[in-house]
C-alpha positions in Angstrom: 17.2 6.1 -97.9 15.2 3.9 -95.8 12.6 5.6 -93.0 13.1 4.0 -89.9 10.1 1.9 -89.5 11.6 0.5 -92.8 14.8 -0.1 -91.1 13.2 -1.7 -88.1 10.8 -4.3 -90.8 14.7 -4.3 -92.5 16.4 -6.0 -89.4 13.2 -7.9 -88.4 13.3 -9.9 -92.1 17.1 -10.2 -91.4 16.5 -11.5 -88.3 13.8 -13.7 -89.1 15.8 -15.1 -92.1 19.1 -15.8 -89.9 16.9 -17.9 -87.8 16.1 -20.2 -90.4 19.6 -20.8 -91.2 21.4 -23.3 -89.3 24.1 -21.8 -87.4 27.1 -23.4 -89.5 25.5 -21.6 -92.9 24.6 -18.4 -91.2 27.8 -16.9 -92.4 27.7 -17.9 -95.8 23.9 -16.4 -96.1 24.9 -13.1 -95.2 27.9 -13.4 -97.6 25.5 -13.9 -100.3 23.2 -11.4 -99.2 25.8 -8.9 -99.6 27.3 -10.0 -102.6 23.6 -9.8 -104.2 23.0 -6.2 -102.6 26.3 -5.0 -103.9 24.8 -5.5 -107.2 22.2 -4.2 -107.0 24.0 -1.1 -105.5 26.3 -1.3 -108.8 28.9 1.1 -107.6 32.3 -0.7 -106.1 33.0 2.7 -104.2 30.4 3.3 -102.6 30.5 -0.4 -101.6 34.1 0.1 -100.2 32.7 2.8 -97.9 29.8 0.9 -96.6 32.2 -2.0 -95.9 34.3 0.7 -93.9 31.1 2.0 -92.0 30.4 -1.4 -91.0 33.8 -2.2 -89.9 33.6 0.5 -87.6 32.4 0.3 -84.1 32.6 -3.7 -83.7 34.5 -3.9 -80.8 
């Protein structure tokens, strides 16, 4: 698990890396991005629940 400064640095390097994308590609970026840290990560169910934690609470 990540410390929360290390969160914070986390979203900062998102952040800063979304900016550099024009807004047309931004969605395709964070598609690779999680197709990348999903294998890493190596394990499809515990990739099914972090896809249901971050569905929840978007409205």
């Amino acid at each position: 698990m990540l410390t929360l400064p290390d969160l914070e640095s986390t979203y900062d390097l998102l952040a800063e890396a979304l900016d550099r994308v024009p807004p047309a590609r931004r969605e395709l970026l964070l598609t690779k991005l999680a197709l990348l840290l999903a294998n890493e990560l190596g394990d499809r169910g515990r990739i099914g629940t972090l896809v249901e934690a971050a569905l929840s609470d978007l409205d």
